[in-house]
C-alpha positions in Angstrom: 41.8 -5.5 -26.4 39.0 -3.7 -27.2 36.9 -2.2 -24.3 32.9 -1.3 -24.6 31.2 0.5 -22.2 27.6 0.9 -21.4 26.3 4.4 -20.1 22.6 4.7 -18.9 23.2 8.1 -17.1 24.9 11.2 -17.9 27.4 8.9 -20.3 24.7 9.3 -22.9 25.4 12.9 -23.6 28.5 13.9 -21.9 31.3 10.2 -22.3 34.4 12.5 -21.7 36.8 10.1 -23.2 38.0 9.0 -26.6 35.6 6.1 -28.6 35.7 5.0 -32.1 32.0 4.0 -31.8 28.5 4.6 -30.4 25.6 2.1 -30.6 21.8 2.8 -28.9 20.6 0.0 -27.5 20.2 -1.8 -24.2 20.7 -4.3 -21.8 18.3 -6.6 -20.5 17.4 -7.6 -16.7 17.6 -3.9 -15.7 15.5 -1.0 -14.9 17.3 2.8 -14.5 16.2 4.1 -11.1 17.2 7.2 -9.2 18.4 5.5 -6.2 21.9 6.8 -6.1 22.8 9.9 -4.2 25.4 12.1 -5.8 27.5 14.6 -3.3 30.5 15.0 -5.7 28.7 15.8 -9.0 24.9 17.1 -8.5 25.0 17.2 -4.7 27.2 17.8 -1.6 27.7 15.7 1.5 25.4 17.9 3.6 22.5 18.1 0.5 23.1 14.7 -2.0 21.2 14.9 -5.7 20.3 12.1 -6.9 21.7 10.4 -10.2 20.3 6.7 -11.9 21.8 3.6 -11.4 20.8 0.0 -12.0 18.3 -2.4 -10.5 17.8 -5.8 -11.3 14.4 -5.9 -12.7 13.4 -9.4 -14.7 11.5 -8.7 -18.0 12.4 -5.1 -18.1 15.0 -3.3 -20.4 17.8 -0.2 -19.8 18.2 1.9 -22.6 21.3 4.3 -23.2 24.5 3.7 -25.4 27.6 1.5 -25.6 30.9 3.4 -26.5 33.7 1.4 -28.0 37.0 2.3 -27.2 40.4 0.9 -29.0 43.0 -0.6 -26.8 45.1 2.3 -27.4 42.6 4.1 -25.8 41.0 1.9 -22.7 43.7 2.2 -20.1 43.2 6.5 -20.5 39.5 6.0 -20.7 39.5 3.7 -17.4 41.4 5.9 -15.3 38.9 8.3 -16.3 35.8 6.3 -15.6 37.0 5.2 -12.3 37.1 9.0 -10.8 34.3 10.0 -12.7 31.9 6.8 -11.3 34.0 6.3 -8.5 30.5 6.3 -5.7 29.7 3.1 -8.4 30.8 0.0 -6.3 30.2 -2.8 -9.0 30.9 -3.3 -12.4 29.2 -5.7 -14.3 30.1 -7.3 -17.7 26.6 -7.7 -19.9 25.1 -8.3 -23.3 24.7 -5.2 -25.3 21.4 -5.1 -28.0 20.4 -3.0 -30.6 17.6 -4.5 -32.3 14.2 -5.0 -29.9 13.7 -8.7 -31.0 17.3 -9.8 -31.0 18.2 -12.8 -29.4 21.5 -12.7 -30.0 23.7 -9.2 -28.5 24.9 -7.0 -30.3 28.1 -6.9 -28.0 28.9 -9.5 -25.2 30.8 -7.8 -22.2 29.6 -4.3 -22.0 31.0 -2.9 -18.8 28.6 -1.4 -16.6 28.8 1.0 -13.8 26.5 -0.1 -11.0 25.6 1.7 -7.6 24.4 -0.9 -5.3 22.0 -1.0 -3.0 24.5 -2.2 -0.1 25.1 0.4 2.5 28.6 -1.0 3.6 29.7 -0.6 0.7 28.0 2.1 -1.2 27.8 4.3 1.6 25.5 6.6 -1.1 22.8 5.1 -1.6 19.5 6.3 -1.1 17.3 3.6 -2.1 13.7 3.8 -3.2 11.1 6.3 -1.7 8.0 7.8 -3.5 8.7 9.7 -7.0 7.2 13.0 -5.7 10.5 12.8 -2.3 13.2 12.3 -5.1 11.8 14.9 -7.2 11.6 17.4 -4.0 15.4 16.2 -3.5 16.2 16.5 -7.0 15.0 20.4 -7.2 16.6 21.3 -4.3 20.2 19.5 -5.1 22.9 21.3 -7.1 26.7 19.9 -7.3 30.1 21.2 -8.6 28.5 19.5 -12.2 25.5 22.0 -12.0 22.1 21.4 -10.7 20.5 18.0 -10.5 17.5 18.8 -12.1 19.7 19.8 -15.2 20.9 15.8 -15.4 17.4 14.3 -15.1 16.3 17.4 -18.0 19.4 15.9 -19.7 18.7 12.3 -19.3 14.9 12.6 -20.2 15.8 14.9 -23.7 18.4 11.9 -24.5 16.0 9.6 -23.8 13.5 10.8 -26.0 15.7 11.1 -28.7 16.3 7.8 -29.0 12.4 6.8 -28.8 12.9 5.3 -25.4 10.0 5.7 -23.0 11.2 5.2 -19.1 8.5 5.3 -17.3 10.5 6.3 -14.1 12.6 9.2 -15.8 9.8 10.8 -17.4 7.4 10.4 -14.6 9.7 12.3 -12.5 10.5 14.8 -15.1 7.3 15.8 -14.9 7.0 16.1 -11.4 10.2 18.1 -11.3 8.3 20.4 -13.5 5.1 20.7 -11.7 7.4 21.9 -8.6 9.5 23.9 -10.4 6.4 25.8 -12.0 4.8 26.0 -8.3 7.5 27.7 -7.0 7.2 30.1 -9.3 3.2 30.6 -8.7 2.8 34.1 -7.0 1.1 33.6 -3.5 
């Protein structure tokens, strides 16, 4: 069987795994927040980055990309995923679109990656706090994948390629920036 896979993070640029095919689109019911707190990528234990996941959000939209991957593939692509989003505690199975006024998905059963919000479960979660904390968190974090402020960079520039405007990602972008070019400001 074939498996697709949704990715809404650092997926988008970097999948690490064989796929036959990549769509843009999105799923629906969904905003990208940076709630999740990363202390094996773009954090440690003692100083977590923060990295997107998903939060129900009714009306709104998640763009990023759906990777198909053949069955002779999937099983090598799975053990993969499952180390690489292994502080994701849920999977969920959604409809994939493409188009902006489809009704009909592209793709049934996309498999998500999902960090939830439940602390006895996820014990990583950070949860919501103002943009201007996370992007103080974000400058400050760096993680055996680099620092986290190159992953939101990342994210935004993949973002914009595709046309998508997320409010949340570029808002903190920019506040990352404003930071970044403070702490450069000569007293």
């Amino acid at each position: 069987m074939v498996l697709w896979v949704f990715g809404y993070g650092s997926l988008i640029w970097k999948a690490g795994f064989n796929y036959d095919d990549r769509l843009v689109g999105f799923i629906k019911g969904y905003r990208r927040v940076f709630y999740q707190g990363s202390t094996d990528h773009r954090g440690t234990p003692e100083y977590p980055g923060r990295t997107v996941t998903l939060e129900p959000s009714e009306g709104e939209v998640c763009w990023g990309v759906a990777y198909k991957v053949s069955k002779e593939d999937a099983q090598i692509a799975l053990t993969y995923l499952e180390v690489r989003e292994k502080q994701y505690d849920t999977k969920a199975y959604l409809d994939f679109f493409t188009e902006p006024t489809a009704t009909t998905p592209a793709v049934s059963g996309v498999m998500v990656y999902i960090a939830s919000p439940d602390l006895k479960i996820n014990k990583n979660y950070l949860g919501p706090t103002s943009l201007e904390e996370i992007a103080k968190q974000i400058v400050r974090a760096k993680g055996p994948s680099g620092p986290n402020r190159d992953y939101l960079f990342q994210l935004e520039k993949a973002l914009v390629q595709f046309g998508c405007e997320d409010k949340h990602v570029m808002g903190l972008a920019s506040i990352v920036r404003r930071i970044l070019s403070e702490d450069l400001t000569p007293l």
